[in-house]
Backbone as XML, in Angstrom:
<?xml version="1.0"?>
<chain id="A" units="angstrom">
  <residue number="1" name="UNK">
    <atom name="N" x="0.848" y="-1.174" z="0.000"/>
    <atom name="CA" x="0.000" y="0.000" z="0.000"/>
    <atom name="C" x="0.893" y="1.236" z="0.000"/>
  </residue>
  <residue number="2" name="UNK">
    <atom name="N" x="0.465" y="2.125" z="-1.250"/>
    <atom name="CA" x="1.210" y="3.547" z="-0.999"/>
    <atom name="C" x="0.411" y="4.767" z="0.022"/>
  </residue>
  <residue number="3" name="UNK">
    <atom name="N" x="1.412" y="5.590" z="0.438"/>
    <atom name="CA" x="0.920" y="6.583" z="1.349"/>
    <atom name="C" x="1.242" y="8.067" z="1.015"/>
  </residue>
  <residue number="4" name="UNK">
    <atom name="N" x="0.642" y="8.899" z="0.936"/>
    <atom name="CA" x="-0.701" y="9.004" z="1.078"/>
    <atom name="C" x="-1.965" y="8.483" z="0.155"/>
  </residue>
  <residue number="5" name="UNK">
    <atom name="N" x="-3.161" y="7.951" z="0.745"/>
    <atom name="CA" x="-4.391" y="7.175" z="0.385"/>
    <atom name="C" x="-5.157" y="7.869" z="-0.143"/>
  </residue>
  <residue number="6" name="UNK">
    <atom name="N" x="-6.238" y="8.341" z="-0.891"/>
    <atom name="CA" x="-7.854" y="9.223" z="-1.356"/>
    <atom name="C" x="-8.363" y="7.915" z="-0.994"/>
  </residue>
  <residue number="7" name="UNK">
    <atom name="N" x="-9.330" y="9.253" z="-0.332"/>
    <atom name="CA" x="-10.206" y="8.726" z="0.027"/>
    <atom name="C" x="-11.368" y="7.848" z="-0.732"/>
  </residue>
  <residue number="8" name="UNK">
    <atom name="N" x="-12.082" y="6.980" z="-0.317"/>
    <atom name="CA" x="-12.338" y="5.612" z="-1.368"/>
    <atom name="C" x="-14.025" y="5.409" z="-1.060"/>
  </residue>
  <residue number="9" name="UNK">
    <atom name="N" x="-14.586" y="6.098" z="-1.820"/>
    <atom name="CA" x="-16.138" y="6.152" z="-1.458"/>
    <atom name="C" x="-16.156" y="5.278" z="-2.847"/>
  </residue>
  <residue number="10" name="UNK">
    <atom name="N" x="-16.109" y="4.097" z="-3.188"/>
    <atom name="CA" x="-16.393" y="3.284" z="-4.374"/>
    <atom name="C" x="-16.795" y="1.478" z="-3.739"/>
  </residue>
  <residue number="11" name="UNK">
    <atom name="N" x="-16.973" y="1.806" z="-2.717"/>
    <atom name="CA" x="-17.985" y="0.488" z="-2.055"/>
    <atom name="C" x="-16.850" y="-0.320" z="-2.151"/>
  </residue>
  <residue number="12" name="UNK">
    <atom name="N" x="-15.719" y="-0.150" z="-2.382"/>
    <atom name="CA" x="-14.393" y="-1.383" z="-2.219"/>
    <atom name="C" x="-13.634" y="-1.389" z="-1.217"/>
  </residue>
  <residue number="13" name="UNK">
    <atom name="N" x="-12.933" y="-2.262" z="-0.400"/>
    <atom name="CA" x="-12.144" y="-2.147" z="0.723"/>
    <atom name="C" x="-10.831" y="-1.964" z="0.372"/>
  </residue>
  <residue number="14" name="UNK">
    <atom name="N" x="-10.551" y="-0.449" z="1.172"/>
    <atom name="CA" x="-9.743" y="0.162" z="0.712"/>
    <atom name="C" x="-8.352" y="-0.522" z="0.180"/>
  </residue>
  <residue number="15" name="UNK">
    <atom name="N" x="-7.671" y="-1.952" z="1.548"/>
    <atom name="CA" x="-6.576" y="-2.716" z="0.810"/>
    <atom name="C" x="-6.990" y="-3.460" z="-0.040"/>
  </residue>
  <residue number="16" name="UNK">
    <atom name="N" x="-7.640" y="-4.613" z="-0.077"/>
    <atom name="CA" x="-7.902" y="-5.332" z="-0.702"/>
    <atom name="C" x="-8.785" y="-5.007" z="-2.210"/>
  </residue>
  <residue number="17" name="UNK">
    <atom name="N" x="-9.616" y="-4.307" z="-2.159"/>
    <atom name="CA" x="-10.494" y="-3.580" z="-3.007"/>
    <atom name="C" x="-11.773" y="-4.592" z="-3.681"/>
  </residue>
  <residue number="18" name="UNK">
    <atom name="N" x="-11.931" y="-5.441" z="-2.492"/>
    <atom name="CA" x="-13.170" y="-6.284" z="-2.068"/>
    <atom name="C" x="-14.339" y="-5.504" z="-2.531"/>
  </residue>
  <residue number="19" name="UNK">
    <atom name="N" x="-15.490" y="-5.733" z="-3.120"/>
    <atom name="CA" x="-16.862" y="-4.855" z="-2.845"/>
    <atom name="C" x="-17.374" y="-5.436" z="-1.590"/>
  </residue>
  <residue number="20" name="UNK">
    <atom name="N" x="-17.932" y="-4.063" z="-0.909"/>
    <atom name="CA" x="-17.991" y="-4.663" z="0.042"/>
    <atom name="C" x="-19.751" y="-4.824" z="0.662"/>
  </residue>
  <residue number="21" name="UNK">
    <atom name="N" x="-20.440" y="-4.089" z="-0.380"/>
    <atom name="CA" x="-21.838" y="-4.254" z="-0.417"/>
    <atom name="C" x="-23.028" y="-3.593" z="1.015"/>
  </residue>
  <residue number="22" name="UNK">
    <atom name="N" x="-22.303" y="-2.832" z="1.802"/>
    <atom name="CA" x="-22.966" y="-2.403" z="2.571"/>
    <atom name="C" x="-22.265" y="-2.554" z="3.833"/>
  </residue>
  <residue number="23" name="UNK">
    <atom name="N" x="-21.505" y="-3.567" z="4.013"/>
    <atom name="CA" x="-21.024" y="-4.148" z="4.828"/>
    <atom name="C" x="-19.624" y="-3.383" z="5.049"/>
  </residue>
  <residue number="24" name="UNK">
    <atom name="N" x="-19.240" y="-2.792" z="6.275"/>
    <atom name="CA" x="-18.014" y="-2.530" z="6.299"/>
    <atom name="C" x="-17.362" y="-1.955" z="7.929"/>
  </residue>
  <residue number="25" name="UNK">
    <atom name="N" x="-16.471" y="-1.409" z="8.146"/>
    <atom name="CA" x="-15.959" y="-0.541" z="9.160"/>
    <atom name="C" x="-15.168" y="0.187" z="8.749"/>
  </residue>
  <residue number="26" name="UNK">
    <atom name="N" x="-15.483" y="1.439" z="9.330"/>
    <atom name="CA" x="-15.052" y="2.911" z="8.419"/>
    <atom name="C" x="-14.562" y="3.576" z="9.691"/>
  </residue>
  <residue number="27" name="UNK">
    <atom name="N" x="-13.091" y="4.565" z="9.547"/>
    <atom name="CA" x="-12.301" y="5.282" z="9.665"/>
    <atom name="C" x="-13.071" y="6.962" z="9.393"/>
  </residue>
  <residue number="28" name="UNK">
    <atom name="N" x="-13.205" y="7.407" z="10.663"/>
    <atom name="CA" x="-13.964" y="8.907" z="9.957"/>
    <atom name="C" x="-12.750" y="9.419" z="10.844"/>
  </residue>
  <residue number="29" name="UNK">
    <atom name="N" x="-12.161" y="10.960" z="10.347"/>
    <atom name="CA" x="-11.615" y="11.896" z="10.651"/>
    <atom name="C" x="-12.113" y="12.883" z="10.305"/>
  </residue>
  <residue number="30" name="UNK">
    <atom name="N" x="-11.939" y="14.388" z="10.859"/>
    <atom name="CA" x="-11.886" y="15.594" z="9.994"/>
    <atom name="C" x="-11.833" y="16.877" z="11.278"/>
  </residue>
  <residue number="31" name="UNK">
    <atom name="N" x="-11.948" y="17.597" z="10.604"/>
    <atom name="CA" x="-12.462" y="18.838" z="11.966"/>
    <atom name="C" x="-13.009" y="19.808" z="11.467"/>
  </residue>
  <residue number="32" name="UNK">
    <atom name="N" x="-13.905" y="20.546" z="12.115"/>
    <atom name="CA" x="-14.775" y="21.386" z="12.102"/>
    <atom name="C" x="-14.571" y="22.733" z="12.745"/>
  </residue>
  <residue number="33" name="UNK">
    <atom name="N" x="-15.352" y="23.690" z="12.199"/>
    <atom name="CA" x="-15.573" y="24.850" z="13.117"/>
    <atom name="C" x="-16.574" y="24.921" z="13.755"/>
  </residue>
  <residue number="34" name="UNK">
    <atom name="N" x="-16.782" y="25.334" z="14.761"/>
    <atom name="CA" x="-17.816" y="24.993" z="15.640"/>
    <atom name="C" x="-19.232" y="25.815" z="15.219"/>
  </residue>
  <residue number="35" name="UNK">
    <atom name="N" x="-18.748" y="27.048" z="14.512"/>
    <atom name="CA" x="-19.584" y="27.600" z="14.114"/>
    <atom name="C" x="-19.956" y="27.584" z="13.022"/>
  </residue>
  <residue number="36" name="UNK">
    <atom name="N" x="-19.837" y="26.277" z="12.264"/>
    <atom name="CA" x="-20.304" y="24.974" z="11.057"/>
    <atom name="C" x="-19.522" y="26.510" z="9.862"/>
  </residue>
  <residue number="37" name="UNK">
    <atom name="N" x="-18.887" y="27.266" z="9.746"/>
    <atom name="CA" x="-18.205" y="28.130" z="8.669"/>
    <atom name="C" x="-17.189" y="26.899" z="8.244"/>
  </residue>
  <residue number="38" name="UNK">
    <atom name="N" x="-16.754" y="27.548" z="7.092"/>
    <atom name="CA" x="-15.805" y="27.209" z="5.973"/>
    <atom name="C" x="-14.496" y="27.662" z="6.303"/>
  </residue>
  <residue number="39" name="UNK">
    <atom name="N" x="-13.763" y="27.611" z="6.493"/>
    <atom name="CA" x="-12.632" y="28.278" z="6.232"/>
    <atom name="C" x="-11.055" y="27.272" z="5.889"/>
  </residue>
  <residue number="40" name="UNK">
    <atom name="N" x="-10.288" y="27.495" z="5.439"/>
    <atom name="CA" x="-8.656" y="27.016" z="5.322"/>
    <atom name="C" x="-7.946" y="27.395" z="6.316"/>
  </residue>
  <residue number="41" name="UNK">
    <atom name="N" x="-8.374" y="28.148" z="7.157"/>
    <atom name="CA" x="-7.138" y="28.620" z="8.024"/>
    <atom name="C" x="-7.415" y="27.806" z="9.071"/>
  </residue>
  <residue number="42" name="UNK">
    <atom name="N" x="-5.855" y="27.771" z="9.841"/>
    <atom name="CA" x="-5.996" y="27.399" z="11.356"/>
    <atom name="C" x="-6.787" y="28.172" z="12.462"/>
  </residue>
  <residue number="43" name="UNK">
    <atom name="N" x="-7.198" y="26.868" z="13.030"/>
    <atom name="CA" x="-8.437" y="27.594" z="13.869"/>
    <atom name="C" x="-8.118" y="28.449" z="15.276"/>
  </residue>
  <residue number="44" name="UNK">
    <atom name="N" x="-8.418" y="29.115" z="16.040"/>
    <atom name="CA" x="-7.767" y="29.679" z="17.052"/>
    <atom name="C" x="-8.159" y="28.714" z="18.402"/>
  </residue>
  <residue number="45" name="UNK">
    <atom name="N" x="-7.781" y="28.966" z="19.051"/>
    <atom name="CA" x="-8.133" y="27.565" z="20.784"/>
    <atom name="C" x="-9.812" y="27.844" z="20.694"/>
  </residue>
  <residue number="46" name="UNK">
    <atom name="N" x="-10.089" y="26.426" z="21.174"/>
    <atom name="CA" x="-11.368" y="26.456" z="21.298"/>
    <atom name="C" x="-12.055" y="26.417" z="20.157"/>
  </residue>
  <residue number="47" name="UNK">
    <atom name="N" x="-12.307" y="27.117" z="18.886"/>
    <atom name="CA" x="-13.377" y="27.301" z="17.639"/>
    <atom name="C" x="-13.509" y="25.738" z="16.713"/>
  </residue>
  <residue number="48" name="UNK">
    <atom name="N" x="-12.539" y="24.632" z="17.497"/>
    <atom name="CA" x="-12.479" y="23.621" z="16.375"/>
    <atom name="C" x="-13.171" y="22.163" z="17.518"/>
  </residue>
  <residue number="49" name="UNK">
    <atom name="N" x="-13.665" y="21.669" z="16.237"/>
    <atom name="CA" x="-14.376" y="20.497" z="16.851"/>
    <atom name="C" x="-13.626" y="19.014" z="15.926"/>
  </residue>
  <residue number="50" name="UNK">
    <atom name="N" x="-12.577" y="18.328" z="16.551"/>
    <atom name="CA" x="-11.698" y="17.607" z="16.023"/>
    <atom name="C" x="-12.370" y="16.321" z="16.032"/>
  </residue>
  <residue number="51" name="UNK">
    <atom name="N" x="-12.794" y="15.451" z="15.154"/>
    <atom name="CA" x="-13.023" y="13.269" z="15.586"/>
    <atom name="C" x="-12.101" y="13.216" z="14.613"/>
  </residue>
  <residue number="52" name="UNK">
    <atom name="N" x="-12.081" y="11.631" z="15.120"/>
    <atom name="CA" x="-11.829" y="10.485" z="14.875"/>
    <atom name="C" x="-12.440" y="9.372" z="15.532"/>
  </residue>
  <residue number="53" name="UNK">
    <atom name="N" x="-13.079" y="8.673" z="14.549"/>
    <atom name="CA" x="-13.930" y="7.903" z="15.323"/>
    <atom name="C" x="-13.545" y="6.487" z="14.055"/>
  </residue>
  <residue number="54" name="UNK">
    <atom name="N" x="-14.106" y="5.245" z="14.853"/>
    <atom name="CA" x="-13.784" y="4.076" z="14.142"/>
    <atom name="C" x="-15.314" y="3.369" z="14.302"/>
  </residue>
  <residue number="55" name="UNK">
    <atom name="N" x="-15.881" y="2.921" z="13.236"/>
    <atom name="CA" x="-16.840" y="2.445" z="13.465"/>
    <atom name="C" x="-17.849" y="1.569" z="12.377"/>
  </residue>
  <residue number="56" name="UNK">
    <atom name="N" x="-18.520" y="0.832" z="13.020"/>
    <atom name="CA" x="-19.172" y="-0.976" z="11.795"/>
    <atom name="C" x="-20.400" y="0.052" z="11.120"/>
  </residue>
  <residue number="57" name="UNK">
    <atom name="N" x="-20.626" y="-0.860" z="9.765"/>
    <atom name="CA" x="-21.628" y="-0.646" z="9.296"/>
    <atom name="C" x="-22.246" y="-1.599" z="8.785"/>
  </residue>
  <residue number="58" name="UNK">
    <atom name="N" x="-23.214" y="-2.500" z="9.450"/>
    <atom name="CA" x="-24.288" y="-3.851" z="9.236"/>
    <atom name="C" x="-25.025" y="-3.639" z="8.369"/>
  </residue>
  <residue number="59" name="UNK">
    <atom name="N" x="-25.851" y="-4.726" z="7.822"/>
    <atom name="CA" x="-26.801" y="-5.004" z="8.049"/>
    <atom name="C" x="-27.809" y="-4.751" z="8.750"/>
  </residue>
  <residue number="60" name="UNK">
    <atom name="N" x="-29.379" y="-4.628" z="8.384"/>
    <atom name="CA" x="-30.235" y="-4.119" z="9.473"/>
    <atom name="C" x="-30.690" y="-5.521" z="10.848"/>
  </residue>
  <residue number="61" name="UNK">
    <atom name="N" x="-29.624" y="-6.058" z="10.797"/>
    <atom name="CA" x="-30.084" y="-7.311" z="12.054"/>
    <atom name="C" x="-28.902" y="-7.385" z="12.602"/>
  </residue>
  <residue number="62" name="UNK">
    <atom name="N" x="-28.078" y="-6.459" z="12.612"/>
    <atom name="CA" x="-27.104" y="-6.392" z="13.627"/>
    <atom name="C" x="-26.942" y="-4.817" z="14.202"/>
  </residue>
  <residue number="63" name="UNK">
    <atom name="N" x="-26.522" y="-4.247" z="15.815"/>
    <atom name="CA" x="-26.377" y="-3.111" z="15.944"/>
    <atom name="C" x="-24.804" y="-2.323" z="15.916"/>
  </residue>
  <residue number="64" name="UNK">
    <atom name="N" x="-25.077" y="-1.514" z="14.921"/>
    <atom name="CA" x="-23.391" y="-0.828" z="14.853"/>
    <atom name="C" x="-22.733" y="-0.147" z="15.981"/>
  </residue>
  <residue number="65" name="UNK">
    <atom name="N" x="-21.768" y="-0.187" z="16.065"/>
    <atom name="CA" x="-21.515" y="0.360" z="17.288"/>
    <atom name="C" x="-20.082" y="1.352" z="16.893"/>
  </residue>
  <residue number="66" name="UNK">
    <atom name="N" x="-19.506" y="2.412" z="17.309"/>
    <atom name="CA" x="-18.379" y="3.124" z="17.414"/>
    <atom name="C" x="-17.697" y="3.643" z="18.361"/>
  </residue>
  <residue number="67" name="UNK">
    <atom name="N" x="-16.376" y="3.948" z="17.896"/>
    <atom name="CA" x="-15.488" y="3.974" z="18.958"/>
    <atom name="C" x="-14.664" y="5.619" z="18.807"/>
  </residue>
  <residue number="68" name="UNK">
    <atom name="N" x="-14.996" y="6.386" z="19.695"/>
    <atom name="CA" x="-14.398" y="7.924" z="19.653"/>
    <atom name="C" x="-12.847" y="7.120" z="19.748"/>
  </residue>
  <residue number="69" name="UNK">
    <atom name="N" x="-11.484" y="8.219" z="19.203"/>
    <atom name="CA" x="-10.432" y="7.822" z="19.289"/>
    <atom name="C" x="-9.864" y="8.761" z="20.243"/>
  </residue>
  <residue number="70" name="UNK">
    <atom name="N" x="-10.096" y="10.088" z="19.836"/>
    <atom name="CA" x="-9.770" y="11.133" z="20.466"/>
    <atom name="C" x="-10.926" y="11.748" z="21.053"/>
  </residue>
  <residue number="71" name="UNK">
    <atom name="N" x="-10.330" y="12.311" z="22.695"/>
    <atom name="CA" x="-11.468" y="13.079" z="23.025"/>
    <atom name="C" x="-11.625" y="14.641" z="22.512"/>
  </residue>
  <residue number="72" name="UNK">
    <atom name="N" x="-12.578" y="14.755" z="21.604"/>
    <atom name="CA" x="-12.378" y="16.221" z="21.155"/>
    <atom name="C" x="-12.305" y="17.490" z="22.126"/>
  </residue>
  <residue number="73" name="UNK">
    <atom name="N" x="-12.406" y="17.070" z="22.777"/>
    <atom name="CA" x="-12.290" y="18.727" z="23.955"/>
    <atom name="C" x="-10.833" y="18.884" z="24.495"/>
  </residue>
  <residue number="74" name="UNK">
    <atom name="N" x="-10.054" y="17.679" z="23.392"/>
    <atom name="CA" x="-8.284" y="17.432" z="24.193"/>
    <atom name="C" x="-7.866" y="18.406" z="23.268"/>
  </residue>
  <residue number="75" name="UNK">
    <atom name="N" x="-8.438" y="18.627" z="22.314"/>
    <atom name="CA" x="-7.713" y="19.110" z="20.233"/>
    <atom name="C" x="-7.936" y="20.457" z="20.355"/>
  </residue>
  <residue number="76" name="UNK">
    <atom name="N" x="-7.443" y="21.347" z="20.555"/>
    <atom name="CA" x="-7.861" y="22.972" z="21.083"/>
    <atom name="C" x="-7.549" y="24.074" z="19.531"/>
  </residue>
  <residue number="77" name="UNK">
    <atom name="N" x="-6.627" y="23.271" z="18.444"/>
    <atom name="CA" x="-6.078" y="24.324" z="17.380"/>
    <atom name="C" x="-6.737" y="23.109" z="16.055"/>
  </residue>
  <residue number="78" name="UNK">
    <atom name="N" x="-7.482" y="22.376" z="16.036"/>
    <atom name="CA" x="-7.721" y="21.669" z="14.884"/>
    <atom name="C" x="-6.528" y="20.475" z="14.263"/>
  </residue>
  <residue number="79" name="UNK">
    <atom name="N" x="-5.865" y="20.408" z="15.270"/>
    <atom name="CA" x="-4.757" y="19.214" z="14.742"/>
    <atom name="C" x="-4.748" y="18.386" z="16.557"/>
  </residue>
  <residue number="80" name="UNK">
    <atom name="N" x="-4.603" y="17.492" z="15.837"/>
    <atom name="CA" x="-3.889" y="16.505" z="17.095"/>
    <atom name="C" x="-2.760" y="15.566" z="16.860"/>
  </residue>
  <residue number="81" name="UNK">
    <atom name="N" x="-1.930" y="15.400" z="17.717"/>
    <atom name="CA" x="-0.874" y="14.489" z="17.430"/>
    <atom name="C" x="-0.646" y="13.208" z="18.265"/>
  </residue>
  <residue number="82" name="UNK">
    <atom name="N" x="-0.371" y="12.142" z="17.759"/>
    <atom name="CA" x="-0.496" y="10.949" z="19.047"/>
    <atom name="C" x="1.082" y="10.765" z="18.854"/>
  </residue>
  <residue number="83" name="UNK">
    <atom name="N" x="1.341" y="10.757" z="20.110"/>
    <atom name="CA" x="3.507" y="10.326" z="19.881"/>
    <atom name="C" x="3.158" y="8.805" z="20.186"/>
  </residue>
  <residue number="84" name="UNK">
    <atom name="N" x="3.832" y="8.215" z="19.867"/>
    <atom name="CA" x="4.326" y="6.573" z="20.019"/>
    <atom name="C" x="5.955" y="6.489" z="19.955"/>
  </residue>
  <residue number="85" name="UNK">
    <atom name="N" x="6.727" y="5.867" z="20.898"/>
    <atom name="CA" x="8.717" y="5.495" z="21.292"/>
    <atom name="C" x="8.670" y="4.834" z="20.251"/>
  </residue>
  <residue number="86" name="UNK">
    <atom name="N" x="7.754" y="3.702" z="19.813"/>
    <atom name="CA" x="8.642" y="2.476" z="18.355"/>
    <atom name="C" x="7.633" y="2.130" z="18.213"/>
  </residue>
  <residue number="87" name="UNK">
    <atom name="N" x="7.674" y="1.510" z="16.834"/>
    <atom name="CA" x="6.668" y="0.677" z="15.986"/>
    <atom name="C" x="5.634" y="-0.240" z="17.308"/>
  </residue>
  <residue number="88" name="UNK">
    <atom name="N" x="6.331" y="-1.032" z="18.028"/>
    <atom name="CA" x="5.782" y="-1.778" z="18.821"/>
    <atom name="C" x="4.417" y="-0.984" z="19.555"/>
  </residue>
  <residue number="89" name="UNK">
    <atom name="N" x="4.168" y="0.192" z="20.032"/>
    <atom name="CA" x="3.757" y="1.330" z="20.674"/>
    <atom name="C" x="2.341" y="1.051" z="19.735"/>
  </residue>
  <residue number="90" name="UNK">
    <atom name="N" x="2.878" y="1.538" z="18.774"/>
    <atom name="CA" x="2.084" y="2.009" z="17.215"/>
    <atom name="C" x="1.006" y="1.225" z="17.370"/>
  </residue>
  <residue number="91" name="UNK">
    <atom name="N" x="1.993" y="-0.078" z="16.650"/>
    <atom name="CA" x="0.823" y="-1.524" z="16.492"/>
    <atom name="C" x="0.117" y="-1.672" z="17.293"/>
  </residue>
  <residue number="92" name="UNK">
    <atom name="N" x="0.734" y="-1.469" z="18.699"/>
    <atom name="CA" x="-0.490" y="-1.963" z="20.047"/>
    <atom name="C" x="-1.567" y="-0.909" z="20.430"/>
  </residue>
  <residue number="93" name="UNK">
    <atom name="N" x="-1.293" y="0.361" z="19.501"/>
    <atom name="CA" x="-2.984" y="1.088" z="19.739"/>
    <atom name="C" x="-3.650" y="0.845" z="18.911"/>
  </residue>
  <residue number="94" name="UNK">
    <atom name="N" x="-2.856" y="0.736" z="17.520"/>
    <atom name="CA" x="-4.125" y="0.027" z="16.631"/>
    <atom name="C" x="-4.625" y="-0.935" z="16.716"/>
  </residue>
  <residue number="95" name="UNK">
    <atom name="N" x="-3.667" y="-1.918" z="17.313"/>
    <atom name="CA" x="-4.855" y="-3.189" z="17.615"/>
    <atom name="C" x="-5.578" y="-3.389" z="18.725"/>
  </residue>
  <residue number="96" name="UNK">
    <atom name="N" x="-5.096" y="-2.236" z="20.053"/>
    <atom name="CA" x="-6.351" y="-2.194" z="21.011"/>
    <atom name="C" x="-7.240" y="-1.136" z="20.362"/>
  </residue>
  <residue number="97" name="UNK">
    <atom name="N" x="-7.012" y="-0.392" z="19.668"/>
    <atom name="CA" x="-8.109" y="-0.040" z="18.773"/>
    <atom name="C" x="-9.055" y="-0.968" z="18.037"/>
  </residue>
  <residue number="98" name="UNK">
    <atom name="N" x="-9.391" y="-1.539" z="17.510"/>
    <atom name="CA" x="-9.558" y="-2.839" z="16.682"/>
    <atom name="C" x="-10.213" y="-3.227" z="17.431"/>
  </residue>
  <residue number="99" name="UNK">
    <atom name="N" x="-9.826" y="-3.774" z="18.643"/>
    <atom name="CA" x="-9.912" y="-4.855" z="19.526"/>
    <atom name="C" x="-10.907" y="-4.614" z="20.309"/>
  </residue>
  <residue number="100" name="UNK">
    <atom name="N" x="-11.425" y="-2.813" z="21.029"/>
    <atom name="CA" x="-12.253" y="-2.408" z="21.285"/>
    <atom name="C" x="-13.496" y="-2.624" z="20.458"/>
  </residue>
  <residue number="101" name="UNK">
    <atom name="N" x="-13.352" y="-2.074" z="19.405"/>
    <atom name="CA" x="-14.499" y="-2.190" z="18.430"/>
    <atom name="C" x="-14.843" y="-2.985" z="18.273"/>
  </residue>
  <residue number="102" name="UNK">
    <atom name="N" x="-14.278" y="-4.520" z="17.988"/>
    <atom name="CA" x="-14.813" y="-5.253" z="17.837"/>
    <atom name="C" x="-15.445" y="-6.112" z="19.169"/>
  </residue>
  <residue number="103" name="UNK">
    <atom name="N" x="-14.785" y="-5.608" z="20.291"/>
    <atom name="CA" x="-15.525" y="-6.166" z="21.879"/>
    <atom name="C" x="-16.833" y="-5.395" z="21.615"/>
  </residue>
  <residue number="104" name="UNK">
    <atom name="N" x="-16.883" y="-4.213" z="21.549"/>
    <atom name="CA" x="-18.103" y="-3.552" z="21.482"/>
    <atom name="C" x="-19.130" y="-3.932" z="20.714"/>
  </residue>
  <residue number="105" name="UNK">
    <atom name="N" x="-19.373" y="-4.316" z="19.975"/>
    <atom name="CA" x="-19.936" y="-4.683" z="18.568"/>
    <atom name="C" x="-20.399" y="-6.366" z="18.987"/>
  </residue>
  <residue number="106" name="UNK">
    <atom name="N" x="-19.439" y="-6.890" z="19.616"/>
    <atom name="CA" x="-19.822" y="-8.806" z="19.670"/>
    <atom name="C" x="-20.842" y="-8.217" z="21.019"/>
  </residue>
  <residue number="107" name="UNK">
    <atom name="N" x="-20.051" y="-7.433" z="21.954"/>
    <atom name="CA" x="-21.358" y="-7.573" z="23.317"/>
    <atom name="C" x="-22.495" y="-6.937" z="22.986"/>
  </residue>
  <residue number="108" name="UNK">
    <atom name="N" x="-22.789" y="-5.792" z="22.479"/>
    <atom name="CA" x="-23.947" y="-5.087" z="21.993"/>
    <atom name="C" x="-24.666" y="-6.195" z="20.788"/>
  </residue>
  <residue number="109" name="UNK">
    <atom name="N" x="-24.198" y="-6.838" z="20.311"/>
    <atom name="CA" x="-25.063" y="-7.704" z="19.228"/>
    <atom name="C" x="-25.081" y="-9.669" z="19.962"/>
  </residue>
  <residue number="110" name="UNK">
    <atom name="N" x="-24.530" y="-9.565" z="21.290"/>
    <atom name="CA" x="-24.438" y="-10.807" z="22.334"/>
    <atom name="C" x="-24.016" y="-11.536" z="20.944"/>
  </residue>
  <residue number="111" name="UNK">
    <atom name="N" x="-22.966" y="-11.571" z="20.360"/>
    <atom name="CA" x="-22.196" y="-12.532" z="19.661"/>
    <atom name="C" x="-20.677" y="-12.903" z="20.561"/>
  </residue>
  <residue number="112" name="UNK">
    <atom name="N" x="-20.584" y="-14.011" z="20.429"/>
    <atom name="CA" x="-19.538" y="-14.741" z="21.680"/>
    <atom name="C" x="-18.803" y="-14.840" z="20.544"/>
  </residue>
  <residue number="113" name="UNK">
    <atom name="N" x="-17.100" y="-14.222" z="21.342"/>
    <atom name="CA" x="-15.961" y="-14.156" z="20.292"/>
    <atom name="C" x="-15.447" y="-15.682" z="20.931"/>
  </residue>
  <residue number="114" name="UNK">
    <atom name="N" x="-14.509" y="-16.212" z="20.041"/>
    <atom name="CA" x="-13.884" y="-17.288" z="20.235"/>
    <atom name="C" x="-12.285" y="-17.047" z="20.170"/>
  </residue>
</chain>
């Protein structure tokens, strides 16, 4: 996979490029002004409303569930930065990332992980 990604609204999974038919878990980022305006510039403390959120998208017989990444009231200028010491760091928030979501998602829909 090359980096940087566009964004991939074509119903395919983004590595693999699977269709994925409705079915998926999606990566939302972005930030906002609080006072829903437009602008390019950096925002001043306080005026920005920052997510990241990770979260399923079912079928109507299962319930979706999501996972905030960041707490937005931490993000004060419209950027946030996460430090990680080494790769090892890295991997282990994304996969307790992951790992959340998908706990969340098996207990809210009482599916028993194995």
């Amino acid at each position: 996979m090359k980096f940087p990604v566009k964004e991939n609204r074509d119903g395919r999974c983004l590595v693999c490029e699977k269709k994925m038919n409705g079915r998926f878990i999606c990566v939302g980022l972005g930030c906002m002004k609080k006072d829903s305006a437009t602008s390019s510039f950096m925002f001043s403390k306080g005026e920005a409303e920052f997510f990241w959120t990770l979260f399923t998208h079912f079928d109507n017989n299962l319930r979706d569930v999501g996972v905030n990444v960041i707490d937005s009231k931490s993000v004060t200028i419209g950027q946030a930065d996460l430090y990680f010491c080494r790769k090892e760091c890295l991997r282990k928030f994304f996969n307790d990332l992951v790992d959340t979501l998908i706990n969340k998602f098996c207990a809210k829909n009482r599916i028993i992980q194995k």
